[in-house]
PyMOL Python script that loads the backbone (N, CA, C, O; Angstrom):
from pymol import cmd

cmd.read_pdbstr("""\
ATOM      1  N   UNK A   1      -4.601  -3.668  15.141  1.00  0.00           N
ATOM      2  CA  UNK A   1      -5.606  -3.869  14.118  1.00  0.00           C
ATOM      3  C   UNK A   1      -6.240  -2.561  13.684  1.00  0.00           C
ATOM      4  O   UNK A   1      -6.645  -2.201  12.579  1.00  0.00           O
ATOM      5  N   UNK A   2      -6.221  -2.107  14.557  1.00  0.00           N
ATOM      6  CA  UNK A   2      -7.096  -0.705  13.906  1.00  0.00           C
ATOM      7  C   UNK A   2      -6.395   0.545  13.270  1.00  0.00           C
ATOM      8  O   UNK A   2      -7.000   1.356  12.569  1.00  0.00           O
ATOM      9  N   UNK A   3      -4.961   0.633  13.603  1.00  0.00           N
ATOM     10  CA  UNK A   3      -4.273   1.288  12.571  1.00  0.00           C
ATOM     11  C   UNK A   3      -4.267   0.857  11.525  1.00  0.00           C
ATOM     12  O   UNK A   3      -4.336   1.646  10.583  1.00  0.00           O
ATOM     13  N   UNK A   4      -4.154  -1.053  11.192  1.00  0.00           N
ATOM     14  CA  UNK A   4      -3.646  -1.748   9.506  1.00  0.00           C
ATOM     15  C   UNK A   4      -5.565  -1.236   9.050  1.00  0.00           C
ATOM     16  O   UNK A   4      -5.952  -0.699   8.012  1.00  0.00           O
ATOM     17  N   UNK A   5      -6.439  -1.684  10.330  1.00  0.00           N
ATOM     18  CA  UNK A   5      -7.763  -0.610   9.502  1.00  0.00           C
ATOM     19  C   UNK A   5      -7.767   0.473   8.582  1.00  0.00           C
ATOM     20  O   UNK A   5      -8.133   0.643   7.419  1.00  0.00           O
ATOM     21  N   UNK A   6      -7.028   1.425   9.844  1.00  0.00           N
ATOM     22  CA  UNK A   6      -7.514   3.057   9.133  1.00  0.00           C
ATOM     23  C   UNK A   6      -5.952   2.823   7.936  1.00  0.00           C
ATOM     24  O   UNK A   6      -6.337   2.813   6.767  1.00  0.00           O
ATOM     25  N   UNK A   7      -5.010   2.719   8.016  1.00  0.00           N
ATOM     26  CA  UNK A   7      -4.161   2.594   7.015  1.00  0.00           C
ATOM     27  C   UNK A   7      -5.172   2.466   5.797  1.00  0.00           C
ATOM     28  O   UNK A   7      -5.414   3.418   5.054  1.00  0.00           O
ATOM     29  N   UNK A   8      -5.865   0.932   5.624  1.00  0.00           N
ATOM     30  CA  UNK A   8      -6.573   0.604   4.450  1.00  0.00           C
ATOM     31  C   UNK A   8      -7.297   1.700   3.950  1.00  0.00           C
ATOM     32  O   UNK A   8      -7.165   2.101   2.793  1.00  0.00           O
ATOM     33  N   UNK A   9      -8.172   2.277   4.902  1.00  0.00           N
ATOM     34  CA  UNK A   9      -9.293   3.078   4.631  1.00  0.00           C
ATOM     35  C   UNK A   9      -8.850   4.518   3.793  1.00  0.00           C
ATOM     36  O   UNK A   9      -9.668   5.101   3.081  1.00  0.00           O
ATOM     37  N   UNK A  10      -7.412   5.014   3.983  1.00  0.00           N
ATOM     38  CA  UNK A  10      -6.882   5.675   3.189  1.00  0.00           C
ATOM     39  C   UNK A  10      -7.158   5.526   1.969  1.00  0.00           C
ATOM     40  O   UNK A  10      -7.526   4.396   1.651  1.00  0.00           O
ATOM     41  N   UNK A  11      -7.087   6.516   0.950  1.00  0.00           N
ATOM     42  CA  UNK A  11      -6.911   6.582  -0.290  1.00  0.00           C
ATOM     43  C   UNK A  11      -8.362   7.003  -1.084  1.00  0.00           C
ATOM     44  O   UNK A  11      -9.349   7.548  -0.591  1.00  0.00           O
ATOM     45  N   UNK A  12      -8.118   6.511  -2.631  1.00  0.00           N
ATOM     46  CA  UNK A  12      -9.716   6.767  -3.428  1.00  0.00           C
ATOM     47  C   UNK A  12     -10.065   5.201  -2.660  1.00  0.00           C
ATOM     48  O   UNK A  12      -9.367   4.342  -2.122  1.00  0.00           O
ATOM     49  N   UNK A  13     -11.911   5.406  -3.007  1.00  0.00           N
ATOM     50  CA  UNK A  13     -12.935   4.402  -2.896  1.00  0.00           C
ATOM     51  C   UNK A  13     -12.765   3.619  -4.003  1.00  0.00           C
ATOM     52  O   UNK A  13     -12.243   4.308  -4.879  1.00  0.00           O
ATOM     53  N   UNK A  14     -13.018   2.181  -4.478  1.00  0.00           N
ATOM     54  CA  UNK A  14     -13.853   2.089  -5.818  1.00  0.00           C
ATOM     55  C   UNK A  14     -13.864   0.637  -5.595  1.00  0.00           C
ATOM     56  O   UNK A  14     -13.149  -0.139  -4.960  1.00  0.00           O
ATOM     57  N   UNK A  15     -14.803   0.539  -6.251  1.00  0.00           N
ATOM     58  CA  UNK A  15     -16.104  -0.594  -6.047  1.00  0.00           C
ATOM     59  C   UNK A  15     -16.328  -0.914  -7.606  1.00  0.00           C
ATOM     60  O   UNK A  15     -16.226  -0.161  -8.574  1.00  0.00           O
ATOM     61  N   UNK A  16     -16.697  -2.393  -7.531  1.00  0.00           N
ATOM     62  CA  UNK A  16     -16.719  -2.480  -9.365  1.00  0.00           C
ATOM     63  C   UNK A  16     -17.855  -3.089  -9.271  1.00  0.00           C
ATOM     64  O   UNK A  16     -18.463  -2.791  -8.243  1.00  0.00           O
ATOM     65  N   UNK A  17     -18.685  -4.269 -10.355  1.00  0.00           N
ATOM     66  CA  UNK A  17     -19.748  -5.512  -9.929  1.00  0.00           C
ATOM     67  C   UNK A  17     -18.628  -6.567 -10.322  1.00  0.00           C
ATOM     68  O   UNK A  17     -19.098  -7.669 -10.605  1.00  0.00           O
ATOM     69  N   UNK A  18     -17.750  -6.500 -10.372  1.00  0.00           N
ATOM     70  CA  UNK A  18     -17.231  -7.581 -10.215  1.00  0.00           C
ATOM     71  C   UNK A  18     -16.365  -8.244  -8.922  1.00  0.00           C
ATOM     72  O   UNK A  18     -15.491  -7.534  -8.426  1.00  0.00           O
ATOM     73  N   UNK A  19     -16.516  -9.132  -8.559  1.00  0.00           N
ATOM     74  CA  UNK A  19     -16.441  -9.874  -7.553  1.00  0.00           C
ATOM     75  C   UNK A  19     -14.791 -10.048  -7.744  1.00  0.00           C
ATOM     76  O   UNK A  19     -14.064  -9.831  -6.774  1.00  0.00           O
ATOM     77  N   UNK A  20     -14.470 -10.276  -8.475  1.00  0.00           N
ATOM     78  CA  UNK A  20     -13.129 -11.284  -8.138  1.00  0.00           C
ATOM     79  C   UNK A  20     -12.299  -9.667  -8.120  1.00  0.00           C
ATOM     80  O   UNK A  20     -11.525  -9.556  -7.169  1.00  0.00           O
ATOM     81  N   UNK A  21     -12.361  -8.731  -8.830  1.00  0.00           N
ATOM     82  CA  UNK A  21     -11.549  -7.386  -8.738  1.00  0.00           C
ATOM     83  C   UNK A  21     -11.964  -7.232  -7.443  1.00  0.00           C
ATOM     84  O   UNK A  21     -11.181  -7.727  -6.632  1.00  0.00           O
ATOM     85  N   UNK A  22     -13.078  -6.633  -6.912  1.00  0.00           N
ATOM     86  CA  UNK A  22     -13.277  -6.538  -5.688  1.00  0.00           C
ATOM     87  C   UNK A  22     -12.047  -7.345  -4.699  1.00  0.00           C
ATOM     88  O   UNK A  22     -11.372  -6.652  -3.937  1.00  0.00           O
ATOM     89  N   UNK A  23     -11.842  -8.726  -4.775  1.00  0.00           N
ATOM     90  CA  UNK A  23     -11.148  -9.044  -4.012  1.00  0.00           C
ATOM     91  C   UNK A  23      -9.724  -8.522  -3.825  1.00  0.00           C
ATOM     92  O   UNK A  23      -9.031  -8.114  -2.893  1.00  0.00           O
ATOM     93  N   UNK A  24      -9.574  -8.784  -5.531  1.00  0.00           N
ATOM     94  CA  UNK A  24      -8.537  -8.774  -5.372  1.00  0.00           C
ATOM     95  C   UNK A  24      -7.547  -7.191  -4.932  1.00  0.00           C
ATOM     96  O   UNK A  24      -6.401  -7.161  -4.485  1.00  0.00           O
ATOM     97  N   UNK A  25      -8.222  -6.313  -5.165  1.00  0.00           N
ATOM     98  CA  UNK A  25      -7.964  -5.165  -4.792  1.00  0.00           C
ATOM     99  C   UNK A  25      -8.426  -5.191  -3.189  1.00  0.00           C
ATOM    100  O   UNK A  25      -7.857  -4.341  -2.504  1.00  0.00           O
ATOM    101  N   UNK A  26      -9.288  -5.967  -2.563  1.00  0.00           N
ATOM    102  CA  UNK A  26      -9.080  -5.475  -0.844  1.00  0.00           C
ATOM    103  C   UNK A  26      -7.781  -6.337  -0.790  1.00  0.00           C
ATOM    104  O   UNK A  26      -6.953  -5.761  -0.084  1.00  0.00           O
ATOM    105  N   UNK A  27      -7.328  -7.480  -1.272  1.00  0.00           N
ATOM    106  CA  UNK A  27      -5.897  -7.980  -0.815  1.00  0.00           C
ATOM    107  C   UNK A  27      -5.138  -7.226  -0.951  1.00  0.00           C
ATOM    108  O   UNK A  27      -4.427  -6.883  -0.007  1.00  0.00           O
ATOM    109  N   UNK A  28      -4.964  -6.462  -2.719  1.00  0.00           N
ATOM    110  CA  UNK A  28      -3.900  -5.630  -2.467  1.00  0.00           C
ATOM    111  C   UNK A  28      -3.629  -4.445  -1.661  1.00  0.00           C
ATOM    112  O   UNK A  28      -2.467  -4.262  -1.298  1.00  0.00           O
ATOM    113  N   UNK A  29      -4.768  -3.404  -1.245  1.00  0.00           N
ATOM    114  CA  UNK A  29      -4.603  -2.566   0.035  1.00  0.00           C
ATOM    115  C   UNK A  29      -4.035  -3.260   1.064  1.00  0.00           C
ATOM    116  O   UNK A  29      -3.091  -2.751   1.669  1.00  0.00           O
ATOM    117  N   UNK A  30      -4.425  -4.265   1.344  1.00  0.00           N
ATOM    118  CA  UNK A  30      -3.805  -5.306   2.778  1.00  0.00           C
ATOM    119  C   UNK A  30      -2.601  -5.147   2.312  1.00  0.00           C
ATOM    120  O   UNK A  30      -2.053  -4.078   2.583  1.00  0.00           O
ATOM    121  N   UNK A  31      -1.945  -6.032   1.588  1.00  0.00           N
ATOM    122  CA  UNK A  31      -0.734  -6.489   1.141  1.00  0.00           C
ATOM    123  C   UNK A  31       0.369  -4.662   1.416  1.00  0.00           C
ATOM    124  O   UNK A  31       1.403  -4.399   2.031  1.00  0.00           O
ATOM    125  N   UNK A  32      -0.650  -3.799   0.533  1.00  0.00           N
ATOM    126  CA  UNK A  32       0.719  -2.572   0.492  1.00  0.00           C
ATOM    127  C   UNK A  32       0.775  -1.794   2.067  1.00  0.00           C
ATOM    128  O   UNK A  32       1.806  -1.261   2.478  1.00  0.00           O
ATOM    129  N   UNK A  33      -0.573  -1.835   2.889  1.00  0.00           N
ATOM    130  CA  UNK A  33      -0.538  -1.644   4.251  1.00  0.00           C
ATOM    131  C   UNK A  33       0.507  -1.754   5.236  1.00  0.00           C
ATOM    132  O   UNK A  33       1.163  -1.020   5.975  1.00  0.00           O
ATOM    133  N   UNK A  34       0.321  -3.726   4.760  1.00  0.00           N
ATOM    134  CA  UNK A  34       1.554  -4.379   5.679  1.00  0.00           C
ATOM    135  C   UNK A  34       2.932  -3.847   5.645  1.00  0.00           C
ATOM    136  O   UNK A  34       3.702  -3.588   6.569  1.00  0.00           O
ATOM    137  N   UNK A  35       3.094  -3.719   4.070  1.00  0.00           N
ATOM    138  CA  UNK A  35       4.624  -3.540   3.561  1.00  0.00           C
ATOM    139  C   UNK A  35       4.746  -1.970   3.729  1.00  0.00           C
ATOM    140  O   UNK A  35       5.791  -1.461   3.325  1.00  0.00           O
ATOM    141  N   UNK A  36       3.959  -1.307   4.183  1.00  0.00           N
ATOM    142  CA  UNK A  36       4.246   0.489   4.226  1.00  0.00           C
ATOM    143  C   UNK A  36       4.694   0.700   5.583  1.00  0.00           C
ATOM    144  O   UNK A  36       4.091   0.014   6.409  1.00  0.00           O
ATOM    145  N   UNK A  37       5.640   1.508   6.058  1.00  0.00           N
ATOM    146  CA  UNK A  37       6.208   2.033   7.476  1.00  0.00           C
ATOM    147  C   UNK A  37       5.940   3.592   7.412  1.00  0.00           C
ATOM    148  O   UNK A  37       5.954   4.233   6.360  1.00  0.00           O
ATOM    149  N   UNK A  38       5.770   3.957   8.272  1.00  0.00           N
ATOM    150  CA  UNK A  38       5.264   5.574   8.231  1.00  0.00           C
ATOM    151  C   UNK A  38       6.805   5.915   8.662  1.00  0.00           C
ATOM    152  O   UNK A  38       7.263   5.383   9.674  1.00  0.00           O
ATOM    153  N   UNK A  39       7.676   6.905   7.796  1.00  0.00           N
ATOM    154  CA  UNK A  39       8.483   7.806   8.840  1.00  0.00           C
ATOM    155  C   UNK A  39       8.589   8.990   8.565  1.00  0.00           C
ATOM    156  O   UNK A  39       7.742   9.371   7.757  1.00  0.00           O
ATOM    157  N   UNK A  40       9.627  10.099   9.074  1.00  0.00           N
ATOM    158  CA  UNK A  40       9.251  11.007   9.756  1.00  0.00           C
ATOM    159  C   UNK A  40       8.724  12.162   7.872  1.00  0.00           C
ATOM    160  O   UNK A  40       7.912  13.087   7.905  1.00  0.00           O
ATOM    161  N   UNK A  41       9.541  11.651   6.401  1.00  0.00           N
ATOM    162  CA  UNK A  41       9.076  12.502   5.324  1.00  0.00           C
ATOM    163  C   UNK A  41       7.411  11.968   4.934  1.00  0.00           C
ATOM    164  O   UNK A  41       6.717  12.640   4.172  1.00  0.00           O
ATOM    165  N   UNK A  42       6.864  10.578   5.620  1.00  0.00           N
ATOM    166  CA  UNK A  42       5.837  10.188   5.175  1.00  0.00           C
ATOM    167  C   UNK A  42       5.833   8.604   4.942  1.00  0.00           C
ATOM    168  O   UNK A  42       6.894   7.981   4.962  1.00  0.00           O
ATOM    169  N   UNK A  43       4.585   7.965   4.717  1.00  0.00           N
ATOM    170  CA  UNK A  43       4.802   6.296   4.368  1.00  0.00           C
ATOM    171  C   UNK A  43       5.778   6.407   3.179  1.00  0.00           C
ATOM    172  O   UNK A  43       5.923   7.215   2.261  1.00  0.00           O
ATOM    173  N   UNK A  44       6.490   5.080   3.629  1.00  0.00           N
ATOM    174  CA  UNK A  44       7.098   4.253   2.814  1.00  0.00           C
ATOM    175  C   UNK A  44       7.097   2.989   2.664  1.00  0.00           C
ATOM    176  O   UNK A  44       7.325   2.429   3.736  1.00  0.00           O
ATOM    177  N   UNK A  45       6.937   2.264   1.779  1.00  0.00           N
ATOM    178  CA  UNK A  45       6.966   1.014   1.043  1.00  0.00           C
ATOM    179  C   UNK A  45       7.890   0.303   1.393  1.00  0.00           C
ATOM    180  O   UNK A  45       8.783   0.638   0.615  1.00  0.00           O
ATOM    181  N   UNK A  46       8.396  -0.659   2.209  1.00  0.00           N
ATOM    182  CA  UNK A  46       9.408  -1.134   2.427  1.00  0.00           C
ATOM    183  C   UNK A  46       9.413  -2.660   1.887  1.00  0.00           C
ATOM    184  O   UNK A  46       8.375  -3.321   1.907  1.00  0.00           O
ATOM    185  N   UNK A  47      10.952  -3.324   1.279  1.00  0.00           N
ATOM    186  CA  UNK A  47      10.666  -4.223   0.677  1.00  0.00           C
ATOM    187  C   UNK A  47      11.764  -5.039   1.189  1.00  0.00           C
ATOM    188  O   UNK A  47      12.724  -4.491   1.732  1.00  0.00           O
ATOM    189  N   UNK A  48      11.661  -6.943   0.992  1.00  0.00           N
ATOM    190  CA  UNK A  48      13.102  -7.414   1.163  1.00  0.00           C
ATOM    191  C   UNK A  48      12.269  -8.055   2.688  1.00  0.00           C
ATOM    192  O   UNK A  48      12.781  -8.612   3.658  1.00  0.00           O
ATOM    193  N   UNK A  49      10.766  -7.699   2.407  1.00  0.00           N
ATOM    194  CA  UNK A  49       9.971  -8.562   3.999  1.00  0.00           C
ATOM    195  C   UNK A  49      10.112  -9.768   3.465  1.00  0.00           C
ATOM    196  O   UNK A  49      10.009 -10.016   2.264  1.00  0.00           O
ATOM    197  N   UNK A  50      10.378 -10.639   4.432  1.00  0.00           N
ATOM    198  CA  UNK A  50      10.727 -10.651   6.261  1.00  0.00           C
ATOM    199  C   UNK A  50      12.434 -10.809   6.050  1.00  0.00           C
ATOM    200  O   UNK A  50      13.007 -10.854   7.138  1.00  0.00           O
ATOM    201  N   UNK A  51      13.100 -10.875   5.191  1.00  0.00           N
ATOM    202  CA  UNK A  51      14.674 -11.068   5.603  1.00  0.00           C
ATOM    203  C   UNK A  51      14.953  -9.974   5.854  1.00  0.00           C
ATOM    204  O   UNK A  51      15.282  -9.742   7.017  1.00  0.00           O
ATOM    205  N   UNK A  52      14.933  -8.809   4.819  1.00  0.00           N
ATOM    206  CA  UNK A  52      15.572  -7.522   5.252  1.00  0.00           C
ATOM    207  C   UNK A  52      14.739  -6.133   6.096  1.00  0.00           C
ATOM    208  O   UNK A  52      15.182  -5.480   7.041  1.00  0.00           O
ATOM    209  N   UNK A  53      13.392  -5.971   5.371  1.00  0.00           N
ATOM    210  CA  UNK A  53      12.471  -5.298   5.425  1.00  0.00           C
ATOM    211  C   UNK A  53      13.298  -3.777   5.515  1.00  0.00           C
ATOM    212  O   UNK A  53      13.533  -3.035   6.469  1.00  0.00           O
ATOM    213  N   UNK A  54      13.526  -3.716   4.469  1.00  0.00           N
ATOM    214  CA  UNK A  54      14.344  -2.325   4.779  1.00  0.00           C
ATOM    215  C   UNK A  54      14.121  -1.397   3.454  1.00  0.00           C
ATOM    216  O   UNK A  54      13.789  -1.892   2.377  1.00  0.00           O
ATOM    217  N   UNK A  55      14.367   0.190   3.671  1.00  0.00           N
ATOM    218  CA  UNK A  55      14.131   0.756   2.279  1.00  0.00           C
ATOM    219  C   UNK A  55      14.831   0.247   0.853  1.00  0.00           C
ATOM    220  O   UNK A  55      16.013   0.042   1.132  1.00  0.00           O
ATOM    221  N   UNK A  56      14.641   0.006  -0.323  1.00  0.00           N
ATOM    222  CA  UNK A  56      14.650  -0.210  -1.097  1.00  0.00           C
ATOM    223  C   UNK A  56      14.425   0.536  -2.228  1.00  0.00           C
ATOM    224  O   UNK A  56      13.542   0.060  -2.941  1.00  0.00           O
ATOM    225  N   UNK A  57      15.204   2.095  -2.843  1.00  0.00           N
ATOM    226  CA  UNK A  57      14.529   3.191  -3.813  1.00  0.00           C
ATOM    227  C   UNK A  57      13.697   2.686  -4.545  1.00  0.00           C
ATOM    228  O   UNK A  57      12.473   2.819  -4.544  1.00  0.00           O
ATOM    229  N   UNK A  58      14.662   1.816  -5.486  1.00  0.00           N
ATOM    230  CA  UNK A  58      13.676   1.438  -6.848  1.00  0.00           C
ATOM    231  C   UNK A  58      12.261   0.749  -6.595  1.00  0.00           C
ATOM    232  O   UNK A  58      11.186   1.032  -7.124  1.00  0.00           O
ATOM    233  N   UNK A  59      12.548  -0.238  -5.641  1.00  0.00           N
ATOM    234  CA  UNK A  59      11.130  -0.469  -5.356  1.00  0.00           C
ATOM    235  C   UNK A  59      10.197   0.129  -4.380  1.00  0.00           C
ATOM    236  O   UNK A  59       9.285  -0.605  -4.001  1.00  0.00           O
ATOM    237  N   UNK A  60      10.259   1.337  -3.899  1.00  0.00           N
ATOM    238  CA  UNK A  60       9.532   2.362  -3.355  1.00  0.00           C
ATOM    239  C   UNK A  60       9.039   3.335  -4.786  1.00  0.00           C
ATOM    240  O   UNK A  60       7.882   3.490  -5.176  1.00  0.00           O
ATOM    241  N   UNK A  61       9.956   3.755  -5.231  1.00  0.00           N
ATOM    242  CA  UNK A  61       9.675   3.996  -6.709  1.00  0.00           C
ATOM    243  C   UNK A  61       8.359   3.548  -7.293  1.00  0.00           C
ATOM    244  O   UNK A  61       7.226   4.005  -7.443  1.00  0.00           O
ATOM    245  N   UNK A  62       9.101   2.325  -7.581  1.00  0.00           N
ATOM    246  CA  UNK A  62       7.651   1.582  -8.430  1.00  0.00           C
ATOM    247  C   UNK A  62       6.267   1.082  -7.715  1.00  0.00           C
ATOM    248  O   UNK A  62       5.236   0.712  -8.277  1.00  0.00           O
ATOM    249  N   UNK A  63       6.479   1.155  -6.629  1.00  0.00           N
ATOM    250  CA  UNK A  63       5.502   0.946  -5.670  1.00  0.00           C
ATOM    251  C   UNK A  63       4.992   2.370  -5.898  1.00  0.00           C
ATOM    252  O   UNK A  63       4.136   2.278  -6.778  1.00  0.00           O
ATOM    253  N   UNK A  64       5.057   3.015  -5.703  1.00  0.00           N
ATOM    254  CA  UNK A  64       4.638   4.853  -5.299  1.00  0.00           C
ATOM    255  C   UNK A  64       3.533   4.823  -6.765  1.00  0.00           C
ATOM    256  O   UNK A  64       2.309   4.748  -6.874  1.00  0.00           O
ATOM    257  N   UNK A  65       4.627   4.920  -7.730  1.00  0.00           N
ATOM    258  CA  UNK A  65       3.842   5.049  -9.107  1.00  0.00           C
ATOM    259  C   UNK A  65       2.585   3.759  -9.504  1.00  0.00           C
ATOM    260  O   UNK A  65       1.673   3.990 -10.297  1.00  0.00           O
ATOM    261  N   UNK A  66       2.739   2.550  -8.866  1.00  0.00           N
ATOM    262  CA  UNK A  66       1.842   2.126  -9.434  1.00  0.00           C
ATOM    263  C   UNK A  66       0.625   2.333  -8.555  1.00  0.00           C
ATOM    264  O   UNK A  66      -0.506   2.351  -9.040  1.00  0.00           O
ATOM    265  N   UNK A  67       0.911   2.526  -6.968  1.00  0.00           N
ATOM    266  CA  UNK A  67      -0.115   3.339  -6.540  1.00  0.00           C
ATOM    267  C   UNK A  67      -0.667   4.768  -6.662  1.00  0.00           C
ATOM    268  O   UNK A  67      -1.549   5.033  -5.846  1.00  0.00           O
ATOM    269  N   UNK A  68      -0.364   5.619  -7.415  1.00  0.00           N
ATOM    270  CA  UNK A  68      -0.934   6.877  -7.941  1.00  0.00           C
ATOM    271  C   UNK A  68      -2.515   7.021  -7.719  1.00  0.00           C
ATOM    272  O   UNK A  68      -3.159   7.870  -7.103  1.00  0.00           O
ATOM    273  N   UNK A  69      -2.910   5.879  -8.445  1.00  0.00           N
ATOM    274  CA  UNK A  69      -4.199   6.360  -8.700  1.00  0.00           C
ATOM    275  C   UNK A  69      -5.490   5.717  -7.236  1.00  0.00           C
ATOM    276  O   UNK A  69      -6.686   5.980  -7.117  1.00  0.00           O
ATOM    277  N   UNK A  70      -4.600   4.857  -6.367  1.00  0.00           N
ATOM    278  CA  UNK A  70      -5.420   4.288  -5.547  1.00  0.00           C
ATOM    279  C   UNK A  70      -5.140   4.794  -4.461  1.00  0.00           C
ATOM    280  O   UNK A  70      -5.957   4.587  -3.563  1.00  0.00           O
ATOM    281  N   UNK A  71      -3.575   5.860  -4.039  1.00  0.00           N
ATOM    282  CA  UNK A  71      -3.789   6.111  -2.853  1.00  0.00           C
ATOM    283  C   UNK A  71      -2.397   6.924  -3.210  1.00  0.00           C
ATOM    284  O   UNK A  71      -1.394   6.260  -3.467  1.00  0.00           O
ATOM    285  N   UNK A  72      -2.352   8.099  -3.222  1.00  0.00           N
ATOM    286  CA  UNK A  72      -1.484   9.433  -3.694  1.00  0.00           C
ATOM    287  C   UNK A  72      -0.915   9.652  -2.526  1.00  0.00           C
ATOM    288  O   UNK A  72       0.166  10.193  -2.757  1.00  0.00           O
ATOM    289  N   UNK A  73      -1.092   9.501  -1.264  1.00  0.00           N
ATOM    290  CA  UNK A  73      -0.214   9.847  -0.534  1.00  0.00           C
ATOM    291  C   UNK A  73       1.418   8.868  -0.286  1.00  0.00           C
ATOM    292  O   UNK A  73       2.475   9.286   0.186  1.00  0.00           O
ATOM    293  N   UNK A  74       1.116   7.630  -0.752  1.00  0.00           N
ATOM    294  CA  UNK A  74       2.669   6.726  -0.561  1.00  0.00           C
ATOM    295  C   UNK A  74       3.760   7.109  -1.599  1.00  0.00           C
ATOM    296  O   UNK A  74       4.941   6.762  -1.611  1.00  0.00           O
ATOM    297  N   UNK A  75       2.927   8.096  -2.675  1.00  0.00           N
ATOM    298  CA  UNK A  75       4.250   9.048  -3.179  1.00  0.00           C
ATOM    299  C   UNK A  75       4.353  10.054  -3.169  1.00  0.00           C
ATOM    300  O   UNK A  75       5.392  10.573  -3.577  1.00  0.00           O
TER     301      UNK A  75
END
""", "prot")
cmd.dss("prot")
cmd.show_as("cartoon", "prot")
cmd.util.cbc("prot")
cmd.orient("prot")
């Protein structure tokens, strides 16, 4: 638990007054947490959970880029 913690705690802050963004953005940190594996060039996004869970370019790709602005290190 306290690594999928500090995992989350990575990245920019941001806070809105809206409630339902709020949520829905702490799910999605959860959600890309789960699906990220640290190895030895850095996290990666792994996709194809729970049958394959294995790297996947294109969708590490698009994962990377659409996280840019919330957490720069998964690309």
């Amino acid at each position: 638990r306290f690594a999928m913690r500090s995992k989350r705690r990575q990245g920019a802050t941001v806070f809105s007054s809206g409630r339902v963004f709020n949520d829905w953005l702490t799910r999605t940190r959860a959600d890309i947490a789960l699906l990220t594996t640290d190895l030895e060039t850095g996290p990666y996004p792994y996709a194809g959970i729970p049958w394959f869970s294995t790297a996947f370019g294109r969708d590490g790709v698009i994962s990377a880029l659409q996280m840019l602005w919330l957490n720069p290190d998964l690309a």
